[in-house]
C-alpha positions in Angstrom: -12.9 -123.5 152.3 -13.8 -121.6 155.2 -16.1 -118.4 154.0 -16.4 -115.3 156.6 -19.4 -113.1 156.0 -19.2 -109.8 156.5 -22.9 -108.2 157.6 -25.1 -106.2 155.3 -23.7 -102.1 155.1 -21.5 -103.3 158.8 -19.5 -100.7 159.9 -19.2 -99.4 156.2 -18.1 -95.8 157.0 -15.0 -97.5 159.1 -14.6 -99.6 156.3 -14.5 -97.1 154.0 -12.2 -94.7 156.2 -9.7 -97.3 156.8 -9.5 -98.4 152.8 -8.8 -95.3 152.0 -6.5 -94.1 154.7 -4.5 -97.3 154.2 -4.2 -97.0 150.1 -2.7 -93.4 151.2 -0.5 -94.4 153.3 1.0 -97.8 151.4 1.4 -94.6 148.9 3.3 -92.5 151.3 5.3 -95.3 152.3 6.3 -96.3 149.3 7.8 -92.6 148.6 9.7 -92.9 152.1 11.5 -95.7 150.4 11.8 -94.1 147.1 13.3 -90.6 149.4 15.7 -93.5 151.7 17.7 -94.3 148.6 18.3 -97.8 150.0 16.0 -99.7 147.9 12.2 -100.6 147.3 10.0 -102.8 147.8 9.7 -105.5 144.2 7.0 -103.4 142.5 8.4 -100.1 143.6 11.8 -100.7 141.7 9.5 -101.4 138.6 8.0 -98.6 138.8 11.3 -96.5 139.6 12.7 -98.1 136.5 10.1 -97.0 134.2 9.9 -93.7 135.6 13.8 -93.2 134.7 13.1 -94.5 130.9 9.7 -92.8 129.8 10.3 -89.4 132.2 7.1 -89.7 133.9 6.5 -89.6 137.6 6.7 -92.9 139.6 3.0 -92.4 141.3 2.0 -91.7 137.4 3.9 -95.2 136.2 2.3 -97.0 139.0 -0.9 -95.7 138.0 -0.2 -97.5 134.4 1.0 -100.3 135.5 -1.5 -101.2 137.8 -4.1 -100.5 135.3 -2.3 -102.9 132.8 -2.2 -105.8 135.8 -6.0 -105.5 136.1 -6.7 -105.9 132.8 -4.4 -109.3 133.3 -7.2 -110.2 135.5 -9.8 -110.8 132.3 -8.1 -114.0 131.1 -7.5 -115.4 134.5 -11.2 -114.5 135.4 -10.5 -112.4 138.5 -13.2 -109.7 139.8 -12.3 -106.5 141.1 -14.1 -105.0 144.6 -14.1 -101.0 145.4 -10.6 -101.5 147.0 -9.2 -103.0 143.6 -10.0 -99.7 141.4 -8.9 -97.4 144.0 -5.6 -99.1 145.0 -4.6 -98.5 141.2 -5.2 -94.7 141.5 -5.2 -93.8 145.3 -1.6 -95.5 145.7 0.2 -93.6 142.9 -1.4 -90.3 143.9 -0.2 -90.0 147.4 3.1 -91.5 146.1 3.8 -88.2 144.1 2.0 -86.2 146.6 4.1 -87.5 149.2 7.2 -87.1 147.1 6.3 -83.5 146.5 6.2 -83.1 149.9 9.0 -84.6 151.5 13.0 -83.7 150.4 15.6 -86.3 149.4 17.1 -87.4 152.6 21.0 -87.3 153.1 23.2 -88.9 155.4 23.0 -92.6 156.3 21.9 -92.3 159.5 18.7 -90.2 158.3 18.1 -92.7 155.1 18.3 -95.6 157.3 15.5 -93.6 159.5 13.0 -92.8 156.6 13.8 -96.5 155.2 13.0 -97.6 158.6 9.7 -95.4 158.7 8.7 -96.4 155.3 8.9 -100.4 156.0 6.8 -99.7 158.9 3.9 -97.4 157.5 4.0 -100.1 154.8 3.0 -102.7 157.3 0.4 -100.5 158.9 -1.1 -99.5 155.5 -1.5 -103.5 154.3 -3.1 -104.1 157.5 -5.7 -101.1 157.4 -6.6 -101.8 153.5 -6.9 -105.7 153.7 -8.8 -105.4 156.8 -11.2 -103.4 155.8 -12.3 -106.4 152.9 -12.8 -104.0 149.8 -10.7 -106.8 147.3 -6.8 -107.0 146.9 -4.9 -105.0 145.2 -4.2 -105.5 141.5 -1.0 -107.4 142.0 -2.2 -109.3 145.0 -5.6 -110.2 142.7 -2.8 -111.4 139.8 -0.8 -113.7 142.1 -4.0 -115.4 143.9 -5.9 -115.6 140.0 -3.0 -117.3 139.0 -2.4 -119.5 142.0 -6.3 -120.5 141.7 -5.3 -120.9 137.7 -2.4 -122.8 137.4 -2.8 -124.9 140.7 0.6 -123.8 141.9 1.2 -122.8 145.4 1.4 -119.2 146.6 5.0 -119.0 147.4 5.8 -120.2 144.0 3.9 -117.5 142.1 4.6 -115.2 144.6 8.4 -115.8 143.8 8.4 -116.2 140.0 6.5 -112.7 139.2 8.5 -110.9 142.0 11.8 -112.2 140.7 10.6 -111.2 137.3 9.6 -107.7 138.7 12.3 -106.8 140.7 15.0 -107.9 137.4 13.4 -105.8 135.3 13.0 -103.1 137.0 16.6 -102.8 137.9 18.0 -103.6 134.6 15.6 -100.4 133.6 17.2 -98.5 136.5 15.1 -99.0 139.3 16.8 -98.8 142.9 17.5 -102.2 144.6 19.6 -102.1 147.6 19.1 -102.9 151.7 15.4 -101.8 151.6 14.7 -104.5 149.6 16.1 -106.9 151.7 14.5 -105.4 155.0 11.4 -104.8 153.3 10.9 -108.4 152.1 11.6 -109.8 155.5 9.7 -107.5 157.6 6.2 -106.7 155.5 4.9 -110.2 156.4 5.0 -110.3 160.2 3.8 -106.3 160.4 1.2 -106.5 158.0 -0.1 -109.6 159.8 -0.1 -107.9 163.2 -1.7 -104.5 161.7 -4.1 -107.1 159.9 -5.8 -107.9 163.1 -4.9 -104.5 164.8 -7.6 -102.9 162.1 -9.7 -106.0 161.7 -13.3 -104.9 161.3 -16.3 -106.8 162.9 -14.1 -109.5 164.3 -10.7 -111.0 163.8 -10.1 -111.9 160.0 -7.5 -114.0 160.5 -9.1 -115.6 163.4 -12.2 -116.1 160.9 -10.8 -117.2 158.2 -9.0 -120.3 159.9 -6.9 -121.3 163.0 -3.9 -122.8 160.7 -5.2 -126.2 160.6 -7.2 -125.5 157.5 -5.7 -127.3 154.0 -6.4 -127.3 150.2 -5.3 -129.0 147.4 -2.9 -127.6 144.7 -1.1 -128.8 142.0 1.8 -129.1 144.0 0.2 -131.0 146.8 -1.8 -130.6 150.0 -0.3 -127.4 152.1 -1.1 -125.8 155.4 -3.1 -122.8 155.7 -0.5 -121.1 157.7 1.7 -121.5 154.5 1.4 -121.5 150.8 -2.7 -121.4 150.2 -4.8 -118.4 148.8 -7.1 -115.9 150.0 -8.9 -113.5 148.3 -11.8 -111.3 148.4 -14.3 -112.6 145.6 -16.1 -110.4 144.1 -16.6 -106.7 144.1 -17.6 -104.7 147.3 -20.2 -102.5 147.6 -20.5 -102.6 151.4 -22.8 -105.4 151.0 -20.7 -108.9 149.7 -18.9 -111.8 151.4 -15.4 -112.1 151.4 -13.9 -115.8 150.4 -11.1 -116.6 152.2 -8.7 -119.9 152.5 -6.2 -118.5 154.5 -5.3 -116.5 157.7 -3.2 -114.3 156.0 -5.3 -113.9 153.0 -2.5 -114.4 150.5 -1.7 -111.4 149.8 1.1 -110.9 152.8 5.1 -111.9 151.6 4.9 -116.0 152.4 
């Protein structure tokens, strides 16, 4: 396991602006998708589904839910950072501001546009709010706690909650549709390039391994450019190390 150390209170205002900037934007992107009509992204048609059944906004049900996946992380024994408690509230409140904001879009043309748009500020917003080391997201923390847990490799666990998210959020009524499909195939490579655009104090991915890296999991020995985890360990402050095994941390689509 390679570790990269991030120096005591370096570039911490930057760090700060960028986690903060990015969580508002992966918010705003994800109500791009949500105004596109063409499908989301596998959490956002969770959240979408709820929304339809209990009447409350989506940025409100994301809110929930990614309160509920943190507290998933007790049992698996996963610590939260700055950027894991403000990805659960920061996302969902520029999702409904953003809706507020923006009309419904009409005409395929134009929906194809925003979808476009949304898939892209995704990308931009994953790079700024990994790269700035604050801790995954709630989600990303579950999928790498379990990985560590259960020994099986990332794309696995990736796959089997995503699959289980994306069913039931369309069986509750949640929209899944082209922008789905785009969104799975394009996140990983622009997230990755945005991840060293915003990279703070050095290339991350560069740091954390060149690819010829490998670990151990129950399913075998796998590449680091592949299926192995990454995750930032323990809560920031603007003062810890981040862990990482990977160059893409994990927490991009595999």
């Amino acid at each position: 396991m390679s570790i990269t150390a991030v120096p005591r209170g370096a570039h911490l205002t930057r760090r700060l602006i960028q986690l903060y900037v990015g969580l508002a934007l992966y918010g705003a992107s994800s109500a791009l998708l949500v105004r596109a009509g063409l499908g989301l992204e596998p959490w956002g048609v969770l959240h979408q589904g709820l929304a339809e059944r209990t009447g409350l906004s989506i940025g409100v049900v994301s809110i929930i839910v990614g309160a509920a996946v943190l507290l998933l992380w007790i049992p698996i024994r996963q610590r939260p950072g700055l950027g894991t408690v403000s990805n659960v509230f920061a996302v969902g409140i520029a999702m409904d501001g953003t809706l507020a904001l923006v009309p419904d879009v009409r005409g395929l043309a134009a929906q194809i546009a925003v979808m476009a748009a949304g898939v892209v500020v995704n990308g931009v917003a994953t790079g700024l709010y990994i790269a700035a080391r604050f801790g995954p997201g709630p989600r990303d923390g579950l999928m790498t706690g379990l990985h560590l847990r259960t020994g099986r490799s990332i794309r696995l666990v990736r796959t089997l909650i995503e699959v289980a998210v994306v069913a039931t959020g369309f069986l509750l009524g949640g929209t899944l549709g082209a922008g789905t499909v785009v969104y799975a195939l394009a996140i990983g490579p622009l997230a990755q390039f945005f991840l060293r655009f915003f990279a703070v104090g050095g290339d991350p991915v560069a740091e954390a391994g060149t690819g010829a890296e490998v670990t151990e999991t129950g399913t075998g020995t796998e590449d680091a450019a592949g299926d192995c985890a990454a995750v930032a360990s323990a809560p920031d402050d603007g003062d810890t190390t981040v862990t990482a095994r990977t160059p893409e941390q994990a927490i991009l689509p595999q």
